[in-house]
C-alpha positions in Angstrom: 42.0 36.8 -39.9 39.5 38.7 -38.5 38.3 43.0 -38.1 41.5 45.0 -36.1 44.1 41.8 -37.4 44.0 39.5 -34.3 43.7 35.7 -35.5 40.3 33.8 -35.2 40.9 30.6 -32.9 38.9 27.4 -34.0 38.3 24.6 -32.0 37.8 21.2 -33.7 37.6 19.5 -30.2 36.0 21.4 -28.2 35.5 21.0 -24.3 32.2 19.5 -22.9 31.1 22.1 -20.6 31.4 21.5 -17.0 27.6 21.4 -16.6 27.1 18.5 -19.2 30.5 16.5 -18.1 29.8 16.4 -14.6 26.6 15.2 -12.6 25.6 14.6 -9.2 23.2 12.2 -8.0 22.0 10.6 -5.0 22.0 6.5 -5.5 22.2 3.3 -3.6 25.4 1.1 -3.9 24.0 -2.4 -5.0 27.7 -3.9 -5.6 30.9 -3.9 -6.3 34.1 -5.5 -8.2 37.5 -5.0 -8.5 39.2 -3.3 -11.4 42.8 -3.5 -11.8 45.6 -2.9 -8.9 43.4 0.0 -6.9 40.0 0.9 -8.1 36.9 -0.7 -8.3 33.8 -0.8 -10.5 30.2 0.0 -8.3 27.1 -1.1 -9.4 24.4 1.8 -8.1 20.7 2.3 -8.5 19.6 6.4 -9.1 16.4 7.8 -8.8 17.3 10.1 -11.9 19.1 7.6 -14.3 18.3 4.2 -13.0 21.0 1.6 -12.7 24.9 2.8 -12.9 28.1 1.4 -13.6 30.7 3.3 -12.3 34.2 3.1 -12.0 36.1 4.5 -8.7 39.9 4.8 -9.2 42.0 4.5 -6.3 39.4 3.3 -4.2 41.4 0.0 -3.0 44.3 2.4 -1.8 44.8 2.3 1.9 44.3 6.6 2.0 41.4 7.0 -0.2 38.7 9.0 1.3 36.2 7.5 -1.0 36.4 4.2 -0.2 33.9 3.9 3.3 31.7 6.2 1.4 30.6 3.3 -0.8 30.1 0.5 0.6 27.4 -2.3 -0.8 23.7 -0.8 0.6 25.2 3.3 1.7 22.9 5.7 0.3 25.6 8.0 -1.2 25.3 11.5 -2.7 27.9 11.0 -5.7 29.7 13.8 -8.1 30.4 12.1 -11.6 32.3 12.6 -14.7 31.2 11.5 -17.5 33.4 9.0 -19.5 33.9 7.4 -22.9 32.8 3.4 -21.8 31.7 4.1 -18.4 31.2 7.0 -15.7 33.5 7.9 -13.0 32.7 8.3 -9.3 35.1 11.8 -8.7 33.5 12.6 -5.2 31.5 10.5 -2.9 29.7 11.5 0.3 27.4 9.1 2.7 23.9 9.7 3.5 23.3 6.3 5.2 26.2 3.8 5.7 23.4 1.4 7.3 26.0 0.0 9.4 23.8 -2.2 11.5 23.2 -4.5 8.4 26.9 -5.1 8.4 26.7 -6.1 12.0 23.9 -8.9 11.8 24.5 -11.4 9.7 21.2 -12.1 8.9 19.9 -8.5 8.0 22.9 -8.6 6.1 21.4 -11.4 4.1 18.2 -10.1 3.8 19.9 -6.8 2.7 21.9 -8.4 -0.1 18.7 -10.4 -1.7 17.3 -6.8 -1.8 19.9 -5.4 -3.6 20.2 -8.5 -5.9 16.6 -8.2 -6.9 16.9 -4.4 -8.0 20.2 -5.3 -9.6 18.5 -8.1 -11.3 15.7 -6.6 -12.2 16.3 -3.3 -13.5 18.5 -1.7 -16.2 20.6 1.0 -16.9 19.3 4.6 -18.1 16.5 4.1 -16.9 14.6 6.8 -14.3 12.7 5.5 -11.8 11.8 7.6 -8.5 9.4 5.0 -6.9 11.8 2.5 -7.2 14.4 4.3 -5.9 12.3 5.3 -3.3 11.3 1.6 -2.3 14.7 0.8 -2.0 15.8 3.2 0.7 12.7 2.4 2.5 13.3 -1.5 2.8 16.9 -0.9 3.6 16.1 1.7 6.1 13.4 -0.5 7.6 15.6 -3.9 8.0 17.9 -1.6 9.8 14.9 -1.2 12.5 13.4 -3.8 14.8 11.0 -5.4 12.2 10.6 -8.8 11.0 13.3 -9.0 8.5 11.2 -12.1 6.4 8.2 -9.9 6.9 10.2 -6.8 5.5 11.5 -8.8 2.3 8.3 -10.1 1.5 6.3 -7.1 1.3 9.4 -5.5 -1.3 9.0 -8.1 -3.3 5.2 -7.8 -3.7 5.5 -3.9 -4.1 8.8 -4.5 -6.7 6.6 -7.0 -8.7 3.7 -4.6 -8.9 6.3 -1.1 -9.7 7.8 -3.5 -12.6 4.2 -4.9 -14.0 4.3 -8.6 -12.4 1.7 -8.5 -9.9 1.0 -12.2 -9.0 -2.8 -13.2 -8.8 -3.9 -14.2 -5.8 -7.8 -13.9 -5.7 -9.1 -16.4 -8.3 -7.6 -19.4 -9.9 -5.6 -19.0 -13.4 -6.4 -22.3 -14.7 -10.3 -21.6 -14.1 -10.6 -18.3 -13.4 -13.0 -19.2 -10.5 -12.9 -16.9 -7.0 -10.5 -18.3 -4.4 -11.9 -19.9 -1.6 -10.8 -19.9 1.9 -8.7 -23.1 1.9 -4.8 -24.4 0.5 -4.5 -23.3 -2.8 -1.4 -24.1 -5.6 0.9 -21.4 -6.7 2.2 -21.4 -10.4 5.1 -19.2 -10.7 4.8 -20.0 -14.7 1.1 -19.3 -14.9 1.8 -15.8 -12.2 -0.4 -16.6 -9.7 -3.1 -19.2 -8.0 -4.4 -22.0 -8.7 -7.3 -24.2 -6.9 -7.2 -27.3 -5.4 -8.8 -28.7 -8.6 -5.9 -26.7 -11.1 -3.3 -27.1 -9.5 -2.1 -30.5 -9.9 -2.7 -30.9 -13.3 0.6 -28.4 -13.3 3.8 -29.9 -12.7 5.5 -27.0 -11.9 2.8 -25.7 -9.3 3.4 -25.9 -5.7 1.2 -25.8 -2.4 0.3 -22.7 -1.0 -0.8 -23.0 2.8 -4.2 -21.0 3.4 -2.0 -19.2 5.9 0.3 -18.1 3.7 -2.1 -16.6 1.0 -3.7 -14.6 3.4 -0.6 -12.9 4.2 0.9 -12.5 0.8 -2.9 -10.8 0.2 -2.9 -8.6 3.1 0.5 -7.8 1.8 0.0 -6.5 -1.5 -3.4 -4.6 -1.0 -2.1 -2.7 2.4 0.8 0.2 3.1 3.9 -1.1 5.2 2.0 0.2 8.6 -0.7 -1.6 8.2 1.2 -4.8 6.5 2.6 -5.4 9.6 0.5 -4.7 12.3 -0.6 -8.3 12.8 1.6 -10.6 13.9 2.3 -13.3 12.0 4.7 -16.7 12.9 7.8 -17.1 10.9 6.8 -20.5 9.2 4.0 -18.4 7.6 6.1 -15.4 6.4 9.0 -18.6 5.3 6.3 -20.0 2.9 5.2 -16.8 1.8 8.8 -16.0 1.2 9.9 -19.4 -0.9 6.7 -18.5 -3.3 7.5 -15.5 -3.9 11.3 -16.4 -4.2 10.5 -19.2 -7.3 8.4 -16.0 -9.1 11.2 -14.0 -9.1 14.1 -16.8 -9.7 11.1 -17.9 -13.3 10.8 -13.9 -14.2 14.6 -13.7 -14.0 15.5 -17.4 -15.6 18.0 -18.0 -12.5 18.3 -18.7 -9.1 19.5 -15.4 -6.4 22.3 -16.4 -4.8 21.3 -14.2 -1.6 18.4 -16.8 -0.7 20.6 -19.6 0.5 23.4 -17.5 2.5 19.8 -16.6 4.9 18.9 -20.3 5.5 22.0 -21.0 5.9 22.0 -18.0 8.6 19.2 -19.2 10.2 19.5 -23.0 10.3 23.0 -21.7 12.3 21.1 -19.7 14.9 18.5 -22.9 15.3 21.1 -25.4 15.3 24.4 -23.7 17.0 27.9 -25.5 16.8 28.9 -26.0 20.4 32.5 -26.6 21.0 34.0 -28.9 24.1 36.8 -27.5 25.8 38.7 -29.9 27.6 
């Protein structure tokens, strides 16, 4: 009892305040999975906390407002409460629904091998603004009139330097000799070139087209504006592309799933399926 006789109330479990049980944050939907009857759990990448799992309850229901608010590659702006195994999405609002990925199937494609990389690649709790920020950018820029292949290459050169696996491509790793101007050997186990005389003494190594190394050079040493002010033929940037595919698939110890679906794309819209009506 405490002074002037009014009882003392204790709390043994107290409230989190409102401050440290909510959070908002802006992120990127990478995926999503269903939970149960009606809500779903989101996969998102945050510029203040890095990879999320999130749950969003009732998102399946035919009235939610939520649910075209967070679809896989919308920059969102989400309200979340904190929970005891994971978070909870309580209020989502769109920033960029990128709609015109959805559209073309092969952006689409491109799109989802983005998403799968950062996915892939990064983990949760983990702050990262220049990752974040790379993100948006490639998705906002295979939205625009660009060479999508060109677009996905240069990510993955800048997401390979941002997580610390720059690939060499100025002198060979087997003799550490300066590259010349001819088709080298790429080693995705040795992270880098190889010359004509390393090279095949490593099983895994494949052919890299002089072509192609000049790009994947000019890539990595220049800003997106400059990266693609040349032209450059498809072939070329489709090379540049499969090396760079076989690092990532030997840093991660699997093969991306998105890779496939945009061959498969593309062999379609070289080789269309005409119909006969009689």
């Amino acid at each position: 009892m405490c002074a002037g006789g009014r009882r003392q109330t204790r709390w043994y479990n107290p409230r989190m305040p409102s401050r440290e049980r909510l959070y908002r944050t802006e992120a990127v939907v990478l995926r999503r999975g269903d939970l149960g009857e009606a809500d779903r759990i989101l996969t998102a990448y945050s510029p203040e906390h890095g990879k999320l799992r999130l749950v969003a309850k009732g998102v399946r229901k035919v009235r939610s407002r939520k649910a075209g608010h967070l679809e896989p590659f919308t920059r969102v702006e989400l309200q979340i409460a904190r929970g005891h195994d994971l978070d909870v999405i309580t209020q989502a609002q769109a920033l960029d629904l990128h709609t015109g990925l959805h559209r073309d199937l092969e952006r689409f494609g491109y799109a989802a091998y983005v998403v799968e990389l950062m996915d892939r690649f990064t983990v949760q709790e983990g702050e990262s603004r220049s990752l974040y920020r790379l993100l948006v950018d490639t998705l906002d820029r295979l939205a625009e009139p660009f060479e999508p292949a060109a677009v996905v290459d240069y990510y993955q050169l800048r997401l390979l330097d941002l997580l610390g696996y720059r690939p060499e491509l100025f002198r060979c790793l087997g003799c550490g000799a300066d590259v010349r101007p001819e088709d080298q050997y790429f080693s995705a186990a040795a992270g880098g070139v190889l010359c004509p005389a390393c090279g095949p003494r490593r099983q895994e190594a494949r052919r890299l087209s002089l072509a192609s190394l000049k790009v994947l050079r000019h890539f990595q040493r220049s800003s997106f504006t400059h990266a693609l002010a040349p032209r450059v033929r498809f072939e070329v940037l489709d090379e540049a592309g499969i090396v760079l595919e076989a690092y990532v698939s030997y840093l991660l110890e699997r093969r991306l799933q998105s890779p496939a679906f945009v061959r498969q794309i593309r062999h379609l819209e070289a080789h269309p399926v005409t119909t006969l009506l009689e």
